[in-house]
N, C-alpha and C positions, 0 to 999 in steps of 0.2 A: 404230418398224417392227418387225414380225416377219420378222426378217433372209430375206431369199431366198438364196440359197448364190452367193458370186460368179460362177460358171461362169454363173448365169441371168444375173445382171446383164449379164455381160460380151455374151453369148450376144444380148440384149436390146437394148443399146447397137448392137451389129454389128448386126443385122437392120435395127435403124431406121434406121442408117447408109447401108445399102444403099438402102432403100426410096427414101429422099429422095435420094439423088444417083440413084436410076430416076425421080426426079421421079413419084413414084405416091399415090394418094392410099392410106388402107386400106380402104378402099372399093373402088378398083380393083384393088388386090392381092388384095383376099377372091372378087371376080370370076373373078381369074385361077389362081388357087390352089385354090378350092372351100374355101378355109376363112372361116369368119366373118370379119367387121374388128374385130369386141370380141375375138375368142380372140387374135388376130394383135396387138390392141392390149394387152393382159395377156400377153403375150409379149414384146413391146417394154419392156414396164414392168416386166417378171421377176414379175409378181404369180401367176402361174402356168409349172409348165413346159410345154417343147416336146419333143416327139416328134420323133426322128429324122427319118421319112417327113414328118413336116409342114415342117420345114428343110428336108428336100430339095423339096418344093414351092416355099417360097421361094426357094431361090435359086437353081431353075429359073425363073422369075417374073423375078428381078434378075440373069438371064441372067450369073451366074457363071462364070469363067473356070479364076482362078486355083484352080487344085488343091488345094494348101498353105491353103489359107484355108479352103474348103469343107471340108476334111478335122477343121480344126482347128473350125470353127463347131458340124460335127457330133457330134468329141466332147463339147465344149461342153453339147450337148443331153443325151446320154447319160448324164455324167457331172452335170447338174445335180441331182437328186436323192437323189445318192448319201448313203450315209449313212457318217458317222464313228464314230472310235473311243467321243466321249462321247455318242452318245445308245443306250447300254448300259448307262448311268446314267440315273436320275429325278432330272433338272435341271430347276431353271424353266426355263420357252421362252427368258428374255430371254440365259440363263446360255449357253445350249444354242447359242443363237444367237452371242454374244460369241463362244465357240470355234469354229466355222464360219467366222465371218469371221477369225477370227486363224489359222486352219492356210492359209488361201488368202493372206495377207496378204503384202508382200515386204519391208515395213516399219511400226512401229511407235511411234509419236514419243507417250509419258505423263507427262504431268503430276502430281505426286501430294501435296499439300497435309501427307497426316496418318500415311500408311500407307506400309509398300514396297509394290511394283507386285507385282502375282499374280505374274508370269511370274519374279521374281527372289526368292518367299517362298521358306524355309523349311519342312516340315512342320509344325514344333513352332510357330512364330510362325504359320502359317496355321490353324494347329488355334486356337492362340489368338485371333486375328483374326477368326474365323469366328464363334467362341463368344462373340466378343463384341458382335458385329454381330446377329446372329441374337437374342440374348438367351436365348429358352427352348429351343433346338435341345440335341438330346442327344446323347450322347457317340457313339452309334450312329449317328446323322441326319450328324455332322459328318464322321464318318472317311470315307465314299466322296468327299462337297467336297474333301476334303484329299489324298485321294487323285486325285479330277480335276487339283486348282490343280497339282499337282508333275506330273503329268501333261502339263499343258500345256508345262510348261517344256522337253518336247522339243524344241520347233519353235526351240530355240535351239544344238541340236547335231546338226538333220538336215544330210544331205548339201550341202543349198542352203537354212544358214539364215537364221531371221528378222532383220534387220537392227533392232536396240532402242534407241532413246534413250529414258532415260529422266532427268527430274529429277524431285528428292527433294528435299523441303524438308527443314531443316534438324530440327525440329522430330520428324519424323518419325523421325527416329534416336537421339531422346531419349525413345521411345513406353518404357514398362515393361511386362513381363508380369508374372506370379506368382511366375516362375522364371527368376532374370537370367539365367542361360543360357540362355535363348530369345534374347533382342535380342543377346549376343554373340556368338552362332553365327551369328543372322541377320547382321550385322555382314560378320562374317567372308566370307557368302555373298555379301556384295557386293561385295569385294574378290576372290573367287575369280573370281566371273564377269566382273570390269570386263575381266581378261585376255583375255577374248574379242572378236577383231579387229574383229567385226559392233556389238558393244555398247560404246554411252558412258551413262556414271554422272556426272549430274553432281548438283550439291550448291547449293541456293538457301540462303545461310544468314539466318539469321534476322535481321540489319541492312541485308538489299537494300531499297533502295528500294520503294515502291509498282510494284505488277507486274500486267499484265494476268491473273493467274492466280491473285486477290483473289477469285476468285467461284469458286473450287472449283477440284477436278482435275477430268482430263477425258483422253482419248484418241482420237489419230488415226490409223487406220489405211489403210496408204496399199498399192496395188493397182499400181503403176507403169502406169495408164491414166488421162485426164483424164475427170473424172467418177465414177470410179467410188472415188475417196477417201471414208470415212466416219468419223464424229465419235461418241464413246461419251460419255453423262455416265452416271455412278453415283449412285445415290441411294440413301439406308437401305432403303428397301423400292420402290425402284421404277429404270429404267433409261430411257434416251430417248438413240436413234439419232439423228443429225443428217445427212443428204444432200443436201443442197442445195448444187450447188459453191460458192456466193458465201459460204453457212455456214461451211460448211468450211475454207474457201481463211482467214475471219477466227482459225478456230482452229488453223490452221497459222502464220497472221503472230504468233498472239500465242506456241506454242509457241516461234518464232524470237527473240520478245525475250522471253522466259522464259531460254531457252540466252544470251543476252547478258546478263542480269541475275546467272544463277547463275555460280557459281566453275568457274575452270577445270580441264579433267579431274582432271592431278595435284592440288594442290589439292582438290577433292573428295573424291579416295582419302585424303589424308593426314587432313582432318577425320573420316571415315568410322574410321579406322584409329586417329584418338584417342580416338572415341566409344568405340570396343569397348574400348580399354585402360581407359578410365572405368569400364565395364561390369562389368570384371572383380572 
C-alpha cells in the first residue's frame, strides 16, 4: 500500500462503524448527505481524505450524540493530511510512509534476521548499513538517510513513547563493518537503550531451534485499535504493507513464538555485552 496516515484509517474505520450500526446503506447515506457513496466509500477505506464539513454531514446523517467523539472524529479529519517532520526530505513514498506510520504507532514488535532495527542504529553503523544496501548511493545521497534513521529514534524518548520489542538474531551482532568501532559502539547502543522501561532487547541465538521467523524479518506495528494493526516486510529494493487483520494477527502469533524461542532479557544483554568485548 501507499500508506494513508492513521488518523484516515482510524477516521475511516469510525465512520463505517457508525454507518452500519445506522443500518444504512452508502447509497443512502450519499442521499442523506449530498455527498457521493464512491467519496463516502474512499473515505471509509482512507483511500482518500475527509473534509471537516463533509464529517460533520456524516454524522449529522448517523445522528451523533456524543460530543467527545464527534469532536475527536473531527480532528481526525483535519489532522489527516498533515504532514511530518520527514517529508522535508526526498524519501521513497515507501520510506516516507514507514515513518508516518511509526510516529502515529503505540507499539512496535521487529523481527530482524541480519541487521539492528533502524529505530536502535547508530549513525556510523547506519551510514554503513545504508551504503551497503544501496550499493552505488554516495556519500552525499546517504547523509540526509542517516540523518532521517537517528531521527526517527526520537519516537523512543517523546513524552508518551513508542513502546519496542525488538528481537535480533544472533548473527546480526557478529555483522563487521570497515571500522570495528562501528559494530562496538553499535553494541553498546544496545545496551544503553535496553535501559529504557518501554523497550525489550531480546537475543535469538544462533542454536534455536527452527522458528517461524525462517522466511525473513518483518515488522508490526501495532495502533492499540482492532484492525488497524499493520505488517511491514523489507526487501532490497522493494517494501510490501500487509493489512489484513487475519495477516497480521499470523504475524503477531509468530512474533510471540519468536519471543519464546529467543533468550531471555538478561541473557540477551549479557551476550550483547560479550559481543562488544569481542569487538574490541
Amino acid at each position: 500500500m501507499t500508506a494513508p496516515t492513521v488518523r484516515r484509517r482510524r477516521l475511516g474505520l469510525e465512520l463505517r462503524r457508525l454507518r452500519e450500526s445506522a443500518k444504512l446503506t452508502l447509497d443512502e447515506v450519499g442521499d442523506r448527505s449530498g455527498l457521493s457513496a464512491s467519496k463516502i466509500s474512499r473515505i471509509e477505506s482512507a483511500t482518500r481524505g475527509a473534509r471537516t464539513a463533509d464529517v460533520e454531514r456524516l454524522l449529522g446523517v448517523y445522528e451523533v450524540t456524543d460530543s467527545d467523539l464527534a469532536k475527536f472524529l473531527l480532528i481526525l479529519a483535519r489532522d489527516g493530511g498533515k504532514r511530518g517532520w520527514w517529508q522535508t526530505y526526498d524519501l521513497p513514498q515507501v520510506y516516507a510512509d514507514l515513518i508516518g506510520l511509526e510516529t502515529d504507532a503505540s507499539s512496535v514488535n521487529t523481527f530482524e534476521p541480519l541487521l539492528i532495527p533502524g529505530l536502535l542504529q547508530t549513525a556510523s553503523y547506519a551510514r554503513s548499513v545504508i551504503g551497503a544496501m544501496s550499493m552505488t548511493a554516495t556519500p552525499e545521497e546517504i547523509a540526509p538517510l542517516v540523518e532521517v534513521r537517528v531521527a526517527r529514534q526520537s519516537a523512543l524518548t517523546q513524552p508518551k513513547p513508542l513502546k519496542l520489542r525488538a528481537i535480533i538474531h544472533e548473527a546480526a551482532l557478529m555483522s563487521r563493518a570497515s571500522d570495528p568501532g562501528v559494530m562496538r559502539d553499535q553494541l553498546q547502543k544496545l545496551l544503553d537503550v535496553a535501559v529504557y522501561p518501554q523497550v525489550s532487547i531480546q537475543v535469538l541465538p544462533l542454536d534455536a531451534e527452527l522458528h517461524p521467523g525462517g522466511g525473513g524479518g518483518f515488522t508490526v506495528l501495532g495502533f492499540g485499535q482492532p484492525g488497524l494493526d499493520v505488517v511491514l516486510l523489507e526487501h532490497l529494493d522493494s517494501s510490501l504493507y500487509i493489512e489484513e487483520p487475519a495477516d497480521v494477527a499470523r504475524y503477531s502469533e509468530a512474533f510471540e513464538r519468536l519471543t519464546a524461542s529467543a533468550l531471555p532479557f538478561d541473557q540477551s544483554l549479557s551476550l550483547i555485552a560479550s559481543k562488544k568485548g569481542a569487538s574490541s
